[in-house]
Backbone as numpy.savetxt, mean C-alpha at the origin, in Angstrom:
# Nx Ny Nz CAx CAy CAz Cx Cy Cz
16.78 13.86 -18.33 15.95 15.05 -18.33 16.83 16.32 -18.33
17.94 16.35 -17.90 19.08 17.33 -17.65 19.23 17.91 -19.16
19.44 16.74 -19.67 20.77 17.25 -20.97 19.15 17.70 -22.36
17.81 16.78 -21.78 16.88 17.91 -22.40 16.41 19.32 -22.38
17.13 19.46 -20.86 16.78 21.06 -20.20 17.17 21.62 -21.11
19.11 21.42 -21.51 19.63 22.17 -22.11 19.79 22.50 -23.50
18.84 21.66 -23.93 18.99 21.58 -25.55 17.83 22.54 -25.48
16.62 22.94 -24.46 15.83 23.66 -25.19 15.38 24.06 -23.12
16.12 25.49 -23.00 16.13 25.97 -21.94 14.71 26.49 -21.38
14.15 27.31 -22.58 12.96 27.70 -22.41 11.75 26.87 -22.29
11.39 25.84 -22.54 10.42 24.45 -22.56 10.78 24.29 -21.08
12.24 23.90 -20.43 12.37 23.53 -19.63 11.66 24.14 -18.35
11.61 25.83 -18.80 11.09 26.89 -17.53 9.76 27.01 -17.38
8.79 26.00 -18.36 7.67 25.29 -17.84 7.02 24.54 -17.77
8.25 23.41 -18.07 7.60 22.07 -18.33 7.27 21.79 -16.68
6.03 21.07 -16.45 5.88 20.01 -14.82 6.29 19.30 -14.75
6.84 19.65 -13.13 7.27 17.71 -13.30 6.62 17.98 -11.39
6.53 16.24 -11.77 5.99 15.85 -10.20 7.14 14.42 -9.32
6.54 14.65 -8.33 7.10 13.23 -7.70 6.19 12.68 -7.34
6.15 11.49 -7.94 4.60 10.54 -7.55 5.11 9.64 -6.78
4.18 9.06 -5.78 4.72 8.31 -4.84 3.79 7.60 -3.96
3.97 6.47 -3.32 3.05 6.02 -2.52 3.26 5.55 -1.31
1.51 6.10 -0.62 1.95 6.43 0.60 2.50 5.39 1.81
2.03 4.15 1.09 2.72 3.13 1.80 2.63 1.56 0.56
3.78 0.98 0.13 4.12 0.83 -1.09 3.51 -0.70 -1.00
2.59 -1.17 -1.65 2.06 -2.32 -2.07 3.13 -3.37 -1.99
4.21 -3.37 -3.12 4.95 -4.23 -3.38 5.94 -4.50 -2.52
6.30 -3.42 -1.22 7.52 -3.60 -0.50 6.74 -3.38 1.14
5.82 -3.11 1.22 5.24 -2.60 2.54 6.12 -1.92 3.29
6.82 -0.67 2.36 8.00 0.61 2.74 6.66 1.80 3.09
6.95 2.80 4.12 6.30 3.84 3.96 7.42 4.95 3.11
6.47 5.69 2.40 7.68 6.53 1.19 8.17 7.33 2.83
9.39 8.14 2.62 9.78 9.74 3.17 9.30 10.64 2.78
8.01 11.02 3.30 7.63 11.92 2.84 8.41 13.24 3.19
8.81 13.55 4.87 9.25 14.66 4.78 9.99 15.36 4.13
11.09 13.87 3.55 12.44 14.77 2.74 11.54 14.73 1.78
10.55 14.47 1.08 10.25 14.33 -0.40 9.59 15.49 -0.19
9.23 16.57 0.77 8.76 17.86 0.73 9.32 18.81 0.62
10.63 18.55 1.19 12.00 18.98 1.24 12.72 19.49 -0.50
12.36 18.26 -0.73 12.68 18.19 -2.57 11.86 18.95 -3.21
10.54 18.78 -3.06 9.65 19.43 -3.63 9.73 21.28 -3.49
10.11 21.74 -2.63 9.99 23.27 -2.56 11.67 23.53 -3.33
12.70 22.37 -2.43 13.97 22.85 -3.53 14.18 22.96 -5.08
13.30 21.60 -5.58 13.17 22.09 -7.03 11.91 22.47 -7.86
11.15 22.87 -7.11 9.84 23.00 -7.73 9.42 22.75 -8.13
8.96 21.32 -7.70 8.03 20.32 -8.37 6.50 20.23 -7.25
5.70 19.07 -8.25 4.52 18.81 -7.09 4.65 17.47 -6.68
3.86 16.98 -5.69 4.26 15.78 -5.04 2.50 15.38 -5.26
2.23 14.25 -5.76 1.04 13.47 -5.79 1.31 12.28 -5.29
0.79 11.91 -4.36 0.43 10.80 -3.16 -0.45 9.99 -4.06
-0.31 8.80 -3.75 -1.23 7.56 -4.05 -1.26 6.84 -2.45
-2.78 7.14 -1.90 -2.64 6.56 -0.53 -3.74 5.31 -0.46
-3.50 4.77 -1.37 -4.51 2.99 -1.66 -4.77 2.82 -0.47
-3.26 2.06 -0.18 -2.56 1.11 1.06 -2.52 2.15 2.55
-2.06 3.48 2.55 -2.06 4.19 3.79 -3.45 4.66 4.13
-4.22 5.47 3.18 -5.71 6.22 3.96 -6.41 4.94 4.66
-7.02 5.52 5.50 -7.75 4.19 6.77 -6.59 3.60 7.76
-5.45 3.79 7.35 -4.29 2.95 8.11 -3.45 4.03 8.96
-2.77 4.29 8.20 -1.72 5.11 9.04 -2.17 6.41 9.71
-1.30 7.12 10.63 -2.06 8.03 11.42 -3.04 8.02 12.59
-2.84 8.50 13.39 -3.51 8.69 14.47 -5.36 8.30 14.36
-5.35 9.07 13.27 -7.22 8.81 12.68 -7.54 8.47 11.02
-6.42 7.56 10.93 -6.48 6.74 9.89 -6.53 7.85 8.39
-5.78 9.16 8.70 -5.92 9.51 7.10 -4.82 9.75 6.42
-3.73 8.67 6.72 -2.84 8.85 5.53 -1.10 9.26 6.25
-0.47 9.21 4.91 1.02 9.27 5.58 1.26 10.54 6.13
0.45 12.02 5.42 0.58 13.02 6.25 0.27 13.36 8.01
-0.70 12.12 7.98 -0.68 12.70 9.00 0.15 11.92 10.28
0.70 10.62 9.68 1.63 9.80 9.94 2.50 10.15 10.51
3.19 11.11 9.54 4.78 11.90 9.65 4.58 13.25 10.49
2.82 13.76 10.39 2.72 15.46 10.62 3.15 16.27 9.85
3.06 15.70 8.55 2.90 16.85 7.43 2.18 17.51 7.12
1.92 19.00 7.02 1.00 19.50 6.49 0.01 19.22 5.36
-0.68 18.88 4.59 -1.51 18.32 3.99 -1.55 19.41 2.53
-1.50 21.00 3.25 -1.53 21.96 2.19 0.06 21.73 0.97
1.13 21.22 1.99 2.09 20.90 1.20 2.17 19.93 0.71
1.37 19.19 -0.10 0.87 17.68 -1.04 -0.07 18.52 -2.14
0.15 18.19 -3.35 -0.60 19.23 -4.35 -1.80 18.02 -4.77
-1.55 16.70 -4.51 -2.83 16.02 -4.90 -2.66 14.52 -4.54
-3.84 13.81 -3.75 -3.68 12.73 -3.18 -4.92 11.81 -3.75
-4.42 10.71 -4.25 -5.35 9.70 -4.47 -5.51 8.32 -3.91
-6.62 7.38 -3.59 -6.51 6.54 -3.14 -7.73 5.69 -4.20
-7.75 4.35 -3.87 -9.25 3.68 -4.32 -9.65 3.51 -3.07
-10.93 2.81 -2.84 -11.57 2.88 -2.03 -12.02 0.96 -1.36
-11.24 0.51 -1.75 -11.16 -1.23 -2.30 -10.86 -1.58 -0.86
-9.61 -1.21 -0.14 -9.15 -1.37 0.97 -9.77 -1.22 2.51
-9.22 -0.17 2.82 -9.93 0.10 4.05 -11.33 0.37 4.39
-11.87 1.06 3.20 -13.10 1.76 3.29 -14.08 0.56 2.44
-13.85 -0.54 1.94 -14.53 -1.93 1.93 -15.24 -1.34 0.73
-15.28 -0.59 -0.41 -15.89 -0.08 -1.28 -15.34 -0.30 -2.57
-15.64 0.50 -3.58 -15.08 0.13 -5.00 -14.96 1.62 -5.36
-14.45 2.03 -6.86 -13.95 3.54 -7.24 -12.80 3.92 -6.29
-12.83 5.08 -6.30 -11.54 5.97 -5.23 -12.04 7.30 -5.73
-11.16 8.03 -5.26 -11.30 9.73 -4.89 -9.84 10.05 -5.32
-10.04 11.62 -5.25 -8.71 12.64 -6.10 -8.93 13.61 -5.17
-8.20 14.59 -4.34 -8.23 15.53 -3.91 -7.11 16.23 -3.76
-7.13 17.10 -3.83 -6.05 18.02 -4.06 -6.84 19.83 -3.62
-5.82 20.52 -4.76 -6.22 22.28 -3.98 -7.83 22.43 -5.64
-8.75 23.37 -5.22 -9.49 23.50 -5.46 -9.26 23.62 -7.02
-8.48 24.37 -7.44 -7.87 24.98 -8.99 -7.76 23.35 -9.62
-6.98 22.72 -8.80 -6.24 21.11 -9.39 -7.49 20.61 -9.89
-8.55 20.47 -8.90 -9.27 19.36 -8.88 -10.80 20.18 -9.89
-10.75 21.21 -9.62 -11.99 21.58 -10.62 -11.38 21.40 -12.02
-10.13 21.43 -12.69 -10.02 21.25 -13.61 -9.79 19.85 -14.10
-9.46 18.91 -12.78 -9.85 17.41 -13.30 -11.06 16.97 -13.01
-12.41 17.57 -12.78 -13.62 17.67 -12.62 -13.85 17.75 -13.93
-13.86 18.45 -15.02 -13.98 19.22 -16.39 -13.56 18.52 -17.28
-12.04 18.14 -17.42 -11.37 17.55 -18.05 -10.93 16.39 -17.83
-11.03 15.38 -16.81 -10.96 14.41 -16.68 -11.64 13.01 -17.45
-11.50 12.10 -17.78 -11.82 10.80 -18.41 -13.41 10.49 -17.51
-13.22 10.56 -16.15 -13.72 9.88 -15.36 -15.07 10.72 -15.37
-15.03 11.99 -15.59 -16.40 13.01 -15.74 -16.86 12.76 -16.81
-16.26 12.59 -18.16 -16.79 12.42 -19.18 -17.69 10.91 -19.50
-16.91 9.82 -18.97 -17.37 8.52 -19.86 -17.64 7.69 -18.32
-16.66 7.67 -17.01 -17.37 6.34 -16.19 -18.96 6.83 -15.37
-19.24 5.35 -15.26 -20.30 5.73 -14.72 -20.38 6.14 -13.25
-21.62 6.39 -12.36 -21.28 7.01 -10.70 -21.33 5.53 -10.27
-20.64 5.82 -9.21 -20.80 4.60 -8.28 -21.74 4.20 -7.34
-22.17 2.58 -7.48 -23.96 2.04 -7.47 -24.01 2.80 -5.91
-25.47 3.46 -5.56 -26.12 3.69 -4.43 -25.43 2.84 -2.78
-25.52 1.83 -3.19 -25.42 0.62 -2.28 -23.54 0.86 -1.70
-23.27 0.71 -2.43 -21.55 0.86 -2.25 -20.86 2.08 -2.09
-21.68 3.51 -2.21 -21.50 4.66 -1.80 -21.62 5.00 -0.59
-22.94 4.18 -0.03 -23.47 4.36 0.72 -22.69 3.27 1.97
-22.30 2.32 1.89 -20.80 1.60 2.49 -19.56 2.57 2.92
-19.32 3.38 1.68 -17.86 4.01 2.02 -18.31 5.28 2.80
-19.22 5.77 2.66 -19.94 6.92 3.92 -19.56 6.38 5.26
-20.65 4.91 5.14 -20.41 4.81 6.60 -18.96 4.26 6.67
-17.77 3.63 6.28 -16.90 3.09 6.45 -16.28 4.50 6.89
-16.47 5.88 6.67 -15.77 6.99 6.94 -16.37 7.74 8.43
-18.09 7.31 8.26 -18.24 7.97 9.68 -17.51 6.83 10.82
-17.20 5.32 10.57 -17.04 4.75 11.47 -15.26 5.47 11.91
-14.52 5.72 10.87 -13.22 6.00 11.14 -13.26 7.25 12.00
-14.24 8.48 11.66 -14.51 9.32 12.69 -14.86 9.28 13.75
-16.11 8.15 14.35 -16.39 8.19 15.68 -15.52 7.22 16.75
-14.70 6.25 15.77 -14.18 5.51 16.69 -12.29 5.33 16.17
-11.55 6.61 16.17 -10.55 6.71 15.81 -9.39 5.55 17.29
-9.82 4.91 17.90 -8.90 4.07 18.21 -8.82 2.32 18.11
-9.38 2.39 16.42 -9.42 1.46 15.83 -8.07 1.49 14.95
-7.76 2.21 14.65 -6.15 2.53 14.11 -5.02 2.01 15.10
-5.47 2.69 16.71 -4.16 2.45 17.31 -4.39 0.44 17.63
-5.56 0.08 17.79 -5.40 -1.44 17.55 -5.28 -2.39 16.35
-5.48 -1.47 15.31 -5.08 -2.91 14.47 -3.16 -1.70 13.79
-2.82 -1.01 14.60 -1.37 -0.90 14.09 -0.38 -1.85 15.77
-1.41 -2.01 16.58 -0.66 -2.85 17.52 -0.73 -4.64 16.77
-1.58 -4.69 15.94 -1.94 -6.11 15.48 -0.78 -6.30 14.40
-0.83 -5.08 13.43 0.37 -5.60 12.71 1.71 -5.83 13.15
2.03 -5.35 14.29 3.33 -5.19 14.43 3.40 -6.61 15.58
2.77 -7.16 16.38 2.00 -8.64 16.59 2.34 -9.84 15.30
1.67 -9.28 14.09 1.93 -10.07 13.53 3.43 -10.17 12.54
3.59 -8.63 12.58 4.88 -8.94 11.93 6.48 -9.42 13.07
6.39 -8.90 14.68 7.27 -9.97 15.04 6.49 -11.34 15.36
5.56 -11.76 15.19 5.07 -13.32 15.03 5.83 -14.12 13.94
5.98 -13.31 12.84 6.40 -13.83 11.87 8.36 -14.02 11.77
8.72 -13.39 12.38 10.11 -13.40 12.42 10.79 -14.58 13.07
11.81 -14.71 12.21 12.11 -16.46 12.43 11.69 -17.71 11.63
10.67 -17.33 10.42 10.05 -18.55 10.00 11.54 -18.70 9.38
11.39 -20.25 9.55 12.20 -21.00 8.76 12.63 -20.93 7.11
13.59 -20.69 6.72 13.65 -19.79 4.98 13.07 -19.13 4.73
11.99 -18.24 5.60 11.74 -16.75 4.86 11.79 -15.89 5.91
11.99 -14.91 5.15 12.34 -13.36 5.54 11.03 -12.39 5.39
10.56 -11.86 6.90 9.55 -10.44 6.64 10.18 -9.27 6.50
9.30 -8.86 5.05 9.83 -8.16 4.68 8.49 -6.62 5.00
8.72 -5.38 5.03 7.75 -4.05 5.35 8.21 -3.89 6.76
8.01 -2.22 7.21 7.46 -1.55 8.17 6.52 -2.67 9.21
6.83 -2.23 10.37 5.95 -3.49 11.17 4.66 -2.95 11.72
4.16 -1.67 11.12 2.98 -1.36 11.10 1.89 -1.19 10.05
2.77 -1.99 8.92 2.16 -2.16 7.66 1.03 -3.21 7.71
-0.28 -3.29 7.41 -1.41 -4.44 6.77 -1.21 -5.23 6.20
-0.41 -5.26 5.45 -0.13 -6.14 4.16 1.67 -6.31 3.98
1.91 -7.25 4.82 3.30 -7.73 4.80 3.86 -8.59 4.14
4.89 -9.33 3.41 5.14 -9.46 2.63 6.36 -10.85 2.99
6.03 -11.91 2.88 7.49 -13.11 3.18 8.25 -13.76 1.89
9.48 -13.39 1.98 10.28 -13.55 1.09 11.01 -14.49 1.25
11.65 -15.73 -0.09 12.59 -16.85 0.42 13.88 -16.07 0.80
14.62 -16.38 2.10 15.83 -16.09 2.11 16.78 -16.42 1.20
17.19 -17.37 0.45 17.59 -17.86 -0.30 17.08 -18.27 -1.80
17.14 -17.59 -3.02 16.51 -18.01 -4.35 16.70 -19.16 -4.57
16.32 -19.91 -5.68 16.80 -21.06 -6.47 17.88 -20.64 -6.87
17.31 -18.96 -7.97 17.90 -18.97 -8.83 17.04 -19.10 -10.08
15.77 -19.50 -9.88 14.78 -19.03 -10.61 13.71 -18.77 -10.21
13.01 -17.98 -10.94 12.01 -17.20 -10.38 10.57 -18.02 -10.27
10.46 -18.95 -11.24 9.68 -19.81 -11.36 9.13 -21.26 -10.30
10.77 -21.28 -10.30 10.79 -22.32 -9.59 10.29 -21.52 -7.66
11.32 -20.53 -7.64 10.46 -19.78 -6.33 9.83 -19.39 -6.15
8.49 -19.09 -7.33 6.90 -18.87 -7.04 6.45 -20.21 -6.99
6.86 -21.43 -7.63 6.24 -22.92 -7.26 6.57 -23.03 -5.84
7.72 -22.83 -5.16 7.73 -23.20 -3.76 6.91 -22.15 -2.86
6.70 -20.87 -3.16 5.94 -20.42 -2.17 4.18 -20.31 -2.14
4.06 -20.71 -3.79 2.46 -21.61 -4.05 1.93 -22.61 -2.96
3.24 -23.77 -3.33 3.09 -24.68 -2.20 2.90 -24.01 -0.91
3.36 -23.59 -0.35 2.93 -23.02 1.18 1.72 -22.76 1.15
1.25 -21.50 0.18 0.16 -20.99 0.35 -1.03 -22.29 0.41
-0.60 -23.01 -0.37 -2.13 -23.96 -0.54 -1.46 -25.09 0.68
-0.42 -24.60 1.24 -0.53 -25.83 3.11 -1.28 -25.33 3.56
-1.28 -23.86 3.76 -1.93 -23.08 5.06 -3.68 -23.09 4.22
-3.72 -22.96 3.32 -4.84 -22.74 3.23 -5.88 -24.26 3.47
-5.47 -25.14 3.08 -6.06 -26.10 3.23 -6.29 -26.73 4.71
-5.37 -25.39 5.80 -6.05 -25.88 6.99 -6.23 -24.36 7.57
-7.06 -23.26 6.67 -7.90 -22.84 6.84 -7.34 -21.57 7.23
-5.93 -21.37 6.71 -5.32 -20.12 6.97 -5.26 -19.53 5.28
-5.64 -17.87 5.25 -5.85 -17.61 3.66 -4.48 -16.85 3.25
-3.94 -17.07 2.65 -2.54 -16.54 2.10 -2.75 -15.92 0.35
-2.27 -15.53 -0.17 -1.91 -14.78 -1.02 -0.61 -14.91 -1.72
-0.09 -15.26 -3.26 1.09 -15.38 -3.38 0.77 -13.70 -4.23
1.80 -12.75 -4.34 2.05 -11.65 -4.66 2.43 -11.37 -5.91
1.24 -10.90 -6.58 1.14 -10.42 -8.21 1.66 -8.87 -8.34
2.62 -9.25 -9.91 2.97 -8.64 -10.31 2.94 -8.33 -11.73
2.90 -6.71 -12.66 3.30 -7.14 -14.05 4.39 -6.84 -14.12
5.27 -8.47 -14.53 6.40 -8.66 -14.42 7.05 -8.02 -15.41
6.40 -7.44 -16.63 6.71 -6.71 -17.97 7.08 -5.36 -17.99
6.01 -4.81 -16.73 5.72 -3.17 -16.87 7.17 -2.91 -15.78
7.40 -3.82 -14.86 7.50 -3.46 -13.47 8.97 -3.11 -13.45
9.77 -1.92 -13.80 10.83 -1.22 -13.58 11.78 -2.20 -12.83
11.08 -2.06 -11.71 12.12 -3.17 -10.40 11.23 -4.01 -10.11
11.50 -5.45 -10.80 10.59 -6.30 -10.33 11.09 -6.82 -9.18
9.96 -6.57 -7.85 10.26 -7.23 -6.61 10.38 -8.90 -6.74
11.00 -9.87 -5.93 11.37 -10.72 -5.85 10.27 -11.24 -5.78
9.82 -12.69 -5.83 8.75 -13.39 -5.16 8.33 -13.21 -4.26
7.17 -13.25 -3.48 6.72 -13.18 -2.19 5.37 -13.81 -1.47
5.05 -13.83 -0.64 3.80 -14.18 0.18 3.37 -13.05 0.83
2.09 -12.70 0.28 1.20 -11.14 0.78 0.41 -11.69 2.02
1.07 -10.82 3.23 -0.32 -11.48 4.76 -0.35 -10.42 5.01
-2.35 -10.45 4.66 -2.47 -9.36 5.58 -3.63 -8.90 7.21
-3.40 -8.05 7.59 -3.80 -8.05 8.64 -4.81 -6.80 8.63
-6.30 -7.45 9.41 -7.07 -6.74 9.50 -7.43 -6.32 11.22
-8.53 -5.43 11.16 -9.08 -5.16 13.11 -9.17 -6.40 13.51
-10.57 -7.20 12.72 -11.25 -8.15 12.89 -10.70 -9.81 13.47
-9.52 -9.15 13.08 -8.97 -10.60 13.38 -8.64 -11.02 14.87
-8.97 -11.95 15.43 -8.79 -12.27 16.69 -7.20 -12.99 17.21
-6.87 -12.56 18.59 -5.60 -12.81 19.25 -5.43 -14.13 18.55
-6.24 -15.33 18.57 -6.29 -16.68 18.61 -6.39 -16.91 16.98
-6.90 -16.10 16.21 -6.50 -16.28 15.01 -5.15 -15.84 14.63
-4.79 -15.20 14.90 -3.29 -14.61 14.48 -2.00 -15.37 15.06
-2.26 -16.18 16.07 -1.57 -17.02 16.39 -1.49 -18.58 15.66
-3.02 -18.95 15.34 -2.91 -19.97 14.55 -2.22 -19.88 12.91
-2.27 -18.44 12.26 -1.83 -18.16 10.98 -0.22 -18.22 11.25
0.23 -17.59 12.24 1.94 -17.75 12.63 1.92 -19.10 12.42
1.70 -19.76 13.66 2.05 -21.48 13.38 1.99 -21.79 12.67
0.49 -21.72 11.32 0.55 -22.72 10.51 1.71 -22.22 9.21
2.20 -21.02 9.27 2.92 -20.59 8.15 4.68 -20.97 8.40
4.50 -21.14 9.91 6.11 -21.82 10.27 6.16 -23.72 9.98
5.14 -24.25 10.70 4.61 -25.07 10.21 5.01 -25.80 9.19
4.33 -24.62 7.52 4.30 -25.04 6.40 6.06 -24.90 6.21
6.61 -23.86 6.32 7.95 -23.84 6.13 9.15 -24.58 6.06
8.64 -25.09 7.32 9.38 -26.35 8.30 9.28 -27.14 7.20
7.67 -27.53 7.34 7.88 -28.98 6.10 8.32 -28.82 4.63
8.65 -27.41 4.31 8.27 -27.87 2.31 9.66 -27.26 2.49
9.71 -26.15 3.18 11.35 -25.84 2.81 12.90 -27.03 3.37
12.64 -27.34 2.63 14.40 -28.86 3.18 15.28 -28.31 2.05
């Protein structure tokens, strides 16, 4: 981007650029830095757009996101998006940002022109999924005591490695050791998944497009952790995932 600045100086003095980023990363269960990335943002004058899928409902004191995670100001984020799939148990997502941003992706956006609104029934879900985060904001501080429960529960399994933040939902177990192919180490961590599941623990092996994906993360096993889940369940999912380890990994 440098050596385009300089071939054409003037383009450069208004082209945008942003830092897109997310607020707590699907594929690695990393929370981004936001502070220094605000830091960056005023030094070179760019905007910062948040993707908070995985953080809104989670992180923060009252579940809204990495700003309020870190205690960032919110006015210094020029536009934050999430879907609504996750925490808030719904379908679609939301865009918000400063009034100028968002009335003009109101207008000009894809989503004004051609999708349709989202059904009555499932609107009417993510309402209440939002008044519940308001009246009972110390549902956050227990299920971020659950993840971090389950993520040292998990430490020690036999050939794999937890990998994320230990207040992340959605954690992530990696073979310590590859084959050496990638194939062959999504067949071995398949196998696990369908030990545990067949005695009634639900696992996840971790999709990727392996085509698009810049840095394709390694193989993995996606666990994640909800409120709902009970002391006595979260203990039986540890066991049975050390368990499975024990036996398939030799």
């Amino acid at each position: 981007q440098d050596l385009e600045d300089q071939k054409n100086p003037r383009k450069a003095r208004v082209t945008r650029r942003f830092i897109v980023a997310e607020g707590l990363y699907i594929n690695t269960a990393d929370v981004c830095p936001l502070p220094e990335l605000v830091k960056l943002k005023y030094k070179y004058k760019v905007r910062i757009f948040l993707e908070e899928s995985m953080s809104f409902g989670v992180l923060g004191e009252h579940g809204r996101g990495v700003t309020e995670h870190f205690g960032v100001n919110i006015d210094d984020i020029d536009l934050i998006s999430a879907n609504m799939e996750n925490a808030v148990a719904s379908i679609g997502g939301f865009c918000c940002g400063r009034s100028f941003v968002i009335d003009h992706q109101r207008l000009s956006g894809q989503g004004y022109c051609f999708s349709a609104s989202l059904p009555p029934m499932l609107a009417a879900a993510a309402i209440e999924a939002l008044n519940i985060m308001e009246e009972d904001p110390d549902i956050f501080t227990v299920l971020r005591e659950k993840c971090k429960h389950v993520h040292t529960a998990l430490q020690g399994t036999p050939g794999l490695k937890v990998v994320g933040v230990p207040f992340a939902p959605a954690l992530h177990l990696q073979l310590q050791s590859s084959s050496g192919s990638r194939d062959a180490d999504l067949k071995m961590l398949r196998s696990i998944v369908d030990y545990c599941l067949e005695r009634q623990v639900a696992l996840t092996v971790a999709r990727y497009l392996e085509k698009e994906e810049r840095f394709l993360p390694p193989p993995s096993i996606r666990v994640v952790v909800t409120i709902e889940q009970t002391e006595e369940e979260i203990k039986k999912a540890a066991f049975c995932i050390h368990e499975a380890a024990l036996t398939l990994l030799k």
